[in-house]
N, C-alpha and C positions, 0 to 999 in steps of 0.2 A: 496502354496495357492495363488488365484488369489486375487487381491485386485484393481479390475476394478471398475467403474460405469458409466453404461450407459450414451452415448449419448446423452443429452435430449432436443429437441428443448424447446425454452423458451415461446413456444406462440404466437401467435398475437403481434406486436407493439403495444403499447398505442398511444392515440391521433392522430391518420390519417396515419399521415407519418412518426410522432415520432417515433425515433429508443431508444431500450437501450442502453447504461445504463441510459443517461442524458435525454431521452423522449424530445428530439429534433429535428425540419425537419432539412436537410440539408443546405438548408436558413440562416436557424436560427443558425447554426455551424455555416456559414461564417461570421456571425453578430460578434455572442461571440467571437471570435475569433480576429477578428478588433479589436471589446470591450477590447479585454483580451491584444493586443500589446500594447493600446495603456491607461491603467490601470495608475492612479498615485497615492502610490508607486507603482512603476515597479511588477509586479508579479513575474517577474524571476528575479536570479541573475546571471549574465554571464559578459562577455569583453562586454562592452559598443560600440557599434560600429553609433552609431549617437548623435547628441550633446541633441538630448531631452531623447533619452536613457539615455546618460550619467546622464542628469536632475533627471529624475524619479526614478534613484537608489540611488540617494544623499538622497532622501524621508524616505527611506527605515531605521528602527533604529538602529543606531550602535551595539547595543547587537548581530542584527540579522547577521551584516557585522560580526560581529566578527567569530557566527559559521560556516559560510559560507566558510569565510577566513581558516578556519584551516581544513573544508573539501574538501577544491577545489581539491587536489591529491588524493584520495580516488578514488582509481578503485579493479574492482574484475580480478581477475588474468585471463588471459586465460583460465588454468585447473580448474579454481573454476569456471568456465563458465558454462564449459563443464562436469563436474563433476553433475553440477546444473542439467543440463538438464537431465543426467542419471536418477537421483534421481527423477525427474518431468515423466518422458516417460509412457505414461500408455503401460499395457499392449497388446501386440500383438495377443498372443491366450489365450486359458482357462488355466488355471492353473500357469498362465507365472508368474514368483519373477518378484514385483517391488520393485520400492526404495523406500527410506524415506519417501522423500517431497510428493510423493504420495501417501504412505499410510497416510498419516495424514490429506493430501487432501480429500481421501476417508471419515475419520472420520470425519470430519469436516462438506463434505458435506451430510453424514447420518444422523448427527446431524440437520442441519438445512439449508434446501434448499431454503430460502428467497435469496439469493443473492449468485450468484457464489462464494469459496472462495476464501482464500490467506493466504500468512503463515507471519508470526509475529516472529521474531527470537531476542530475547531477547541478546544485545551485553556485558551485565553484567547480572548475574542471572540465573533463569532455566527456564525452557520450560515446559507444560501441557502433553507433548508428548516426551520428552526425552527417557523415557521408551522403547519407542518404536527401537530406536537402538540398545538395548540392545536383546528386545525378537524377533525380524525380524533378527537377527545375523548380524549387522552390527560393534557391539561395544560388549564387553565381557560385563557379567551381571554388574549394578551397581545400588545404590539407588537413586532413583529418586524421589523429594518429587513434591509436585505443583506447579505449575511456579508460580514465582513473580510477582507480579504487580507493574505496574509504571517503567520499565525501564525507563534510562532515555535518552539512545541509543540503536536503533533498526534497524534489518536491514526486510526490507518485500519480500515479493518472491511472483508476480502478476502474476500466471499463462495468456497465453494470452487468451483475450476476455473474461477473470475475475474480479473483478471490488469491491468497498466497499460500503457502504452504504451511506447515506450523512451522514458527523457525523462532530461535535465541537472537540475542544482541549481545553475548557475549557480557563481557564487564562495562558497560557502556552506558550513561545515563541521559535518556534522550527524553523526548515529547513524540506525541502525533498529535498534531494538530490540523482537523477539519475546517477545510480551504470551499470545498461546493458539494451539492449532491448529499449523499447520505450514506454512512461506514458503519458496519456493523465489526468489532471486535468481540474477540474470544480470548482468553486470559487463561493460561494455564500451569499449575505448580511446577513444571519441570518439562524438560525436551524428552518428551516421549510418546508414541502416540497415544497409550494405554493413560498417559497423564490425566492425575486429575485437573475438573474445569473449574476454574475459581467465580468463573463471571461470566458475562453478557452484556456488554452495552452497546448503545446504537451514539455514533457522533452526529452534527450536522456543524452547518457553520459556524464558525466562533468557540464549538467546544474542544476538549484537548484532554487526552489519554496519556500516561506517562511509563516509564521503564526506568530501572536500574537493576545495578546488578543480583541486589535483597528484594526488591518485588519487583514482580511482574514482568521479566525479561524475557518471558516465552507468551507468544501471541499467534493468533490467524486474524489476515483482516480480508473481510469481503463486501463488496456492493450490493446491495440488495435491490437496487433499480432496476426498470425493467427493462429487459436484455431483447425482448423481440420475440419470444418466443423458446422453446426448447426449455430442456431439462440442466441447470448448471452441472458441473462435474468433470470429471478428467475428457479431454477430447472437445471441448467447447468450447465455441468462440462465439460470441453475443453478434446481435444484427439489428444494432441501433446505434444511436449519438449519445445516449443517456450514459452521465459517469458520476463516480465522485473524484473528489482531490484530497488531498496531504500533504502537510510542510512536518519534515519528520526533521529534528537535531537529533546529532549523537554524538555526546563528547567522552574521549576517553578518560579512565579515573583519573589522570593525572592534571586532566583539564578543570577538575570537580572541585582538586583539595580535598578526597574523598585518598585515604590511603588504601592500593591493592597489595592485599600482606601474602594473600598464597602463592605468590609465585607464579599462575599464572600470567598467558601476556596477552589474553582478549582483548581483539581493538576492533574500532568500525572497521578495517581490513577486510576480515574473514565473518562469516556470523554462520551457523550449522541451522542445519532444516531437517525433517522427518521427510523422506522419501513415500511419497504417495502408495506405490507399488510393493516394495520391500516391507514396508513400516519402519525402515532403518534409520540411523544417524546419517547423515554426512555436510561437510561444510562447501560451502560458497564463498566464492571472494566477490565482493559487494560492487561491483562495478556498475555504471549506468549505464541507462542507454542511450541518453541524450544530453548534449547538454542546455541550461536553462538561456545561456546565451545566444545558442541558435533556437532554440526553440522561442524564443521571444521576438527574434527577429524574422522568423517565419508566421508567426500568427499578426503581427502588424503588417504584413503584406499581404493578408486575407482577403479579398471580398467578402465583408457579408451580408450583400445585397443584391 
C-alpha cells in the first residue's frame, strides 16, 4: 500500500515579501540574525571563539552549562543517518512500501495540516505510533499502549522545509542540541504571534541552542534543507530523504535547583503553541510519537544496500 501525500504548494506568502515559516523579508533575516549573534546570554552554546562570545556564554545558567556539557559528544551514527532517510523517502510510484518515519508523517499530516510536520521520538517511554512497526512489518507484533507524556529526553526528526509552530516550554530548562542536517531557530520574547523576534540562528552538528524559563522559552524551529520542491507553509509535505535532527532535554524547575516561586505548575507535560489559523493560544500535552527504542530497532534492521 502506497502511503504518499501530495505535493502541496503552501500558498501565497504572507505580508509582501514575507516568506515561511517565520513571515519574514529577507532584510529582516539579515537583521535577526545580527540580532541573534550578538544576543546576551549568547543563544548558542559552542567553543567560544571571541572574547565577547566567550562574555555572553558566561551569562548563560549553569544548570543549562551543565546539559550542554554532557551532550557535547552526542552524534547519530552514519548508518542511523542513512537508515533515517530510508525511513523518511516518500514514495516513488503508486503502490510503492514506505518506511516508518513516513508513514507517520503521512498520519500526522492527514490529521492536521496547519503546519508541515515532524516526529517527536520519545528517549524513555512510548510512542503514539509504535504500533505502526509492528502492522507495516517492520518489527514482529507487539503491545503498544499510548505514548507518554512529558519525556524528559527526546530526539525530533525535522523533515526538510518542515517547521513547528511557535510554542513555550513552560517553566522548563532544557537544550536543543543539533544531532544532523541543519536548524534554523527563531527566538521570541513572549507566546504571541504579534511577539517580538529576539534572533535567528542556524544550528548544524555539535551546536546547541538553550531555554529556561527567564530566557528564551518561546521558539519556532524549522529545516531549511531541500524539500523537493514546492512552497513550505501550512498544507505541505516535503518530497525527499533530506532532514535535520535534535536531542532536546527538558528538566523541570525542581530538577534545576532553580526555585519556582509564582505558583505556577508548568512542566514538560503540557507546553502551549500559537495556533497558525486563529493566531491564538492553546496548549498541547507533549506526547511522542515514537519511541527511541523501537525506532532503534527498526533502523538496524534496515537494508542499506
Amino acid at each position: 500500500m502506497s502511503l504518499t501525500a501530495a505535493q502541496t504548494p503552501a500558498g501565497q506568502p504572507e505580508y509582501g515579501d514575507a516568506q515561511y515559516p517565520f513571515h519574514i523579508t529577507k532584510e529582516e533575516e539579515r537583521q535577526l540574525r545580527l540580532r541573534g549573534a550578538e544576543a546576551a546570554p549568547s543563544l548558542v552554546i559552542g567553543q567560544a571563539t571571541s572574547f565577547d562570545e566567550y562574555a555572553r556564554q558566561l551569562m548563560i545558567p549553569p544548570a543549562v552549562m551543565d546539559l550542554a556539557r554532557k551532550a557535547e559528544d552526542l552524534r547519530l551514527s552514519a548508518w542511523e543517518i542513512e537508515a533515517m532517510r530510508k525511513h523518511l523517502a516518500p514514495a516513488t510510484a503508486p503502490g510503492e512500501k514506505v518506511g516508518l518515519l513516513r508513514q507517520i508523517l503521512v498520519e500526522k499530516y492527514n490529521h492536521d495540516k496547519t503546519h508541515p510536520p515532524y516526529i517527536r521520538v520519545a528517549c524513555t517511554g512510548r510512542g503514539d505510533y509504535d504500533h505502526l512497526a509492528a502492522e507495516h512489518g517492520h518489527l514482529h507484533p507487539h503491545d503498544h499502549p499510548k505514548g507518554d507524556i512529558g519525556s524528559p529526553v527526546v530526539l525530533e526528526i525535522w523533515p526538510a522545509q518542515h517547521y513547528s509552530l511557535i510554542h513555550s516550554h513552560g517553566h522548563t530548562t532544557g537544550i536543543v542540541f543539533c544531532l544532523a542536517g541543519q536548524l534554523d531557530v527563531m527566538v521570541y520574547e513572549h507566546l504571541d504571534w504579534d511577539a517580538r523576534k529576539l534572533g535567528l540562528l542556524t544550528l548544524t552538528p555539535g551546536q546547541c541552542a538553550w531555554l529556561s524559563r527567564d530566557n528564551y522559552a518561546v521558539h519556532r524551529v524549522y529545516c531549511p534543507m531541500d524539500g523537493g520542491g514546492g512552497t513550505t507553509g501550512p498544507g505541505y509535505m516535503n518530497a525527499s530523504a533530506d532532514f535535520g535532527a535534535s536531542f532536546h532535554v527538558y528538566l523541570n524547575p525542581e530538577q534545576t535547583g532553580v526555585e519556582d516561586e509564582d505558583g505556577d505548575s508548568y512542566s514538560r507535560d503540557s507546553f502551549n503553541y500559537i495556533d497558525e489559523e486563529s493566531k491564538e493560544q492553546r496548549p498541547f500535552a507533549t506526547e511522542s510519537d515514537l519511541s527511541w527504542a523501537i525506532l532503534r530497532r527498526v533502523l538496524a534492521n534496515t537494508p542499506l544496500t
